[in-house]
C-alpha positions, 0 to 999 in steps of 0.5 A, spaced: 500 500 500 503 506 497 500 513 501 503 520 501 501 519 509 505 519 514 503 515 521 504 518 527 505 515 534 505 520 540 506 516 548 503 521 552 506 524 559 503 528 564 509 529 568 513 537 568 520 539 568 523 539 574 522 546 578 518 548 571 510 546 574 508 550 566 513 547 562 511 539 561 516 534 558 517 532 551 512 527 548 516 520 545 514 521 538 516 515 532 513 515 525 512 511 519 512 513 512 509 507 507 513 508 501 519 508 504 517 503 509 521 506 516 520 507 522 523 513 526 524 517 533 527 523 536 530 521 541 529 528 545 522 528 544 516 533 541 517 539 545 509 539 546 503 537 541 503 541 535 501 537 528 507 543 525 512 541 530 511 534 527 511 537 521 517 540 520 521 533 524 518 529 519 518 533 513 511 532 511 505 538 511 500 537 517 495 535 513 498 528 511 499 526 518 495 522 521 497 521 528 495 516 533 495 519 541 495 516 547 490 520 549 482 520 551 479 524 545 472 525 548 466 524 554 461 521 557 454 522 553 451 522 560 456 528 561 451 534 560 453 538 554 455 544 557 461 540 560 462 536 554 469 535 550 468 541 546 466 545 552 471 543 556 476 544 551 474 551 551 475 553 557 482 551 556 483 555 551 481 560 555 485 557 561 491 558 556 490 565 553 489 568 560 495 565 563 499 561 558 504 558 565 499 555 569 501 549 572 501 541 569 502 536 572 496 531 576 493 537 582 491 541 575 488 535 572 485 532 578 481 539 579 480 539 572 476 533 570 474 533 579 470 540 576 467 537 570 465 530 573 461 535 579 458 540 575 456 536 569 453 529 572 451 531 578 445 526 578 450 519 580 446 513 580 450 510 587 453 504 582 459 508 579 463 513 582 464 516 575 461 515 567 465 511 562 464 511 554 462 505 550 469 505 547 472 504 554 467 500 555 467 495 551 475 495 551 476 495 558 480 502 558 480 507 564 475 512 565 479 520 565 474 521 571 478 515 575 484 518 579 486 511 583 491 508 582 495 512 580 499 507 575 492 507 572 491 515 571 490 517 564 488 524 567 495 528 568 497 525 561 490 527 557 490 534 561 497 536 557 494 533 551 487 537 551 491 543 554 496 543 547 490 541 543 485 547 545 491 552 543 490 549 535 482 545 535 480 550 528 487 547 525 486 540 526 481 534 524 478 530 530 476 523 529 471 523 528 468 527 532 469 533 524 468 532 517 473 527 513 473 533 508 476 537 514 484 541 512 488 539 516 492 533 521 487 527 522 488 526 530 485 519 532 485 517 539 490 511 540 490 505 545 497 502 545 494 496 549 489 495 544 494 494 538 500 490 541 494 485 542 490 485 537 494 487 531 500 485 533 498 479 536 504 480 542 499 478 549 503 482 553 507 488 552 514 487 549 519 493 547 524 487 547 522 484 541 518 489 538 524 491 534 525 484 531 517 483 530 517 490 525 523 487 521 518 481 520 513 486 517 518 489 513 519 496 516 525 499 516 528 501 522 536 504 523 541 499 529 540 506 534 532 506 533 531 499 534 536 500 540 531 505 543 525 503 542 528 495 545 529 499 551 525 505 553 517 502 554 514 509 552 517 509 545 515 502 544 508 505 545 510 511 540 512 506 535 506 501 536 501 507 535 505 510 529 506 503 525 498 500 528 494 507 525 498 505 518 496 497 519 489 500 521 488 503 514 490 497 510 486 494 514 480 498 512 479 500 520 481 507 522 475 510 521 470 509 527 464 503 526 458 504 526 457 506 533 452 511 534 456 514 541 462 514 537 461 521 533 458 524 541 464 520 545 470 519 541 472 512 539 478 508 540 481 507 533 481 500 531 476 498 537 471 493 534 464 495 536 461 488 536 465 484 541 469 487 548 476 486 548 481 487 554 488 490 554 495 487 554 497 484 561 501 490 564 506 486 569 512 487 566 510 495 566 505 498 571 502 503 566 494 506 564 494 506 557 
């Protein structure tokens, strides 16, 4: 399959730089481009979540990538809709544009997600402590609303993402909450679990032996990237996500099913809506997504 696309894998992370609470770390990116058939990192890592960025460290234009983040991309349809995903983008929009150095890190995105779960399903029915997306659901993933255990979290990490993305929503395509026919990078909530699983066909997380597995799929990967992503668990998932958004394609899959929550809660790319899946066994790393 040739494509001018270029696939794009972003592990997310929450954390700050030390004693800069306002400044976020890098984000462990890979890319694969079909033609071609390679796969790459940057080492140091995405400064922050910017299709242009992206752009420019992979030579494409922003509107032939299609990136893949691990990141939760929607709300619960019970979430009011003055509460909802686009709302609360705005307010982070508006977060941004009064003071551009507000904190990251998981006290902010507790308060957060803690505001929006209090203001927007104020009528709980005593069963669950929080809301879930059929997406997560049916895949066994964790709710942004779930603060404990922290090995779990997805709140520090999808805040960071959310806070970045407000800063260019107009410029980017959302899947599939927007139109295909929109300018722009197609940005598709990732699972990394989902595809090590199911389209890699690993029952557990292995860096170790994701570098050989790609070699076999003919990908084309240098000694040092194949070196990096064997060894560091983050750029593993970077490199999944980017060489799985491709595998999707070819597949015919990285559209959403016909899943009527999906165009209001976003969806997991590559989830089946027909049968509930689970998630790779993380024992060899605690990890939330």
């Amino acid at each position: 399959m040739k494509s001018s696309r270029i696939f794009v894998g972003i592990d997310q992370t929450g954390a700050c730089k030390p004693g800069q609470p306002h400044l976020p770390r890098p984000l462990p990116m890979a890319w694969f481009h079909p033609e071609s058939r390679r796969l790459e990192i940057i080492p140091e890592g995405l400064a922050g979540f910017d299709p242009e960025l992206m752009a420019k460290i992979t030579g494409s234009p922003p509107g032939d990538l299609t990136v893949l983040v691990d990141c939760v991309l929607g709300l619960p349809s019970e979430i009011q809709k003055s509460h909802g995903f686009e709302a609360s983008l705005g307010r982070l929009r508006e977060l941004e544009r009064e003071n551009p150095c507000a904190p990251f890190g998981r006290k902010a995105a507790e308060q957060f997600f803690a505001e929006i779960l209090e203001q927007g399903w104020p009528a709980r029915d005593g069963r669950r402590p929080y809301p879930e997306r059929e997406a997560e659901r049916l895949a066994g993933a964790n709710s942004v609303f779930r603060r404990h255990p922290f090995q779990k979290n997805i709140q520090t990490g999808t805040y960071r993402i959310w806070r970045e993305l407000s800063r260019l929503r107009d410029s980017v395509q959302l899947w599939p909450m927007d139109q295909p026919k929109k300018a722009g990078a197609k940005i598709h909530e990732g699972y990394p679990s989902l595809i090590w699983r199911e389209y890699l066909g690993f029952k557990t997380r292995a860096p170790a032996k994701l570098a050989t597995h790609l070699k076999e799929q003919g990908v084309l990967l240098s000694p040092e990237t194949a070196r990096r992503i064997s060894a560091d668990a983050d750029l593993a998932d970077a490199a999944v996500l980017a060489f799985g958004g491709f595998l999707l394609e070819a597949k015919g899959l990285l559209l959403a099913p016909n899943q009527p929550k999906a165009r209001t809660e976003g969806w997991i790319a590559g989830l089946s809506a027909e049968r509930p899946t689970r998630a790779t066994s993380t024992a060899s790393r605690p990890r939330s997504r």
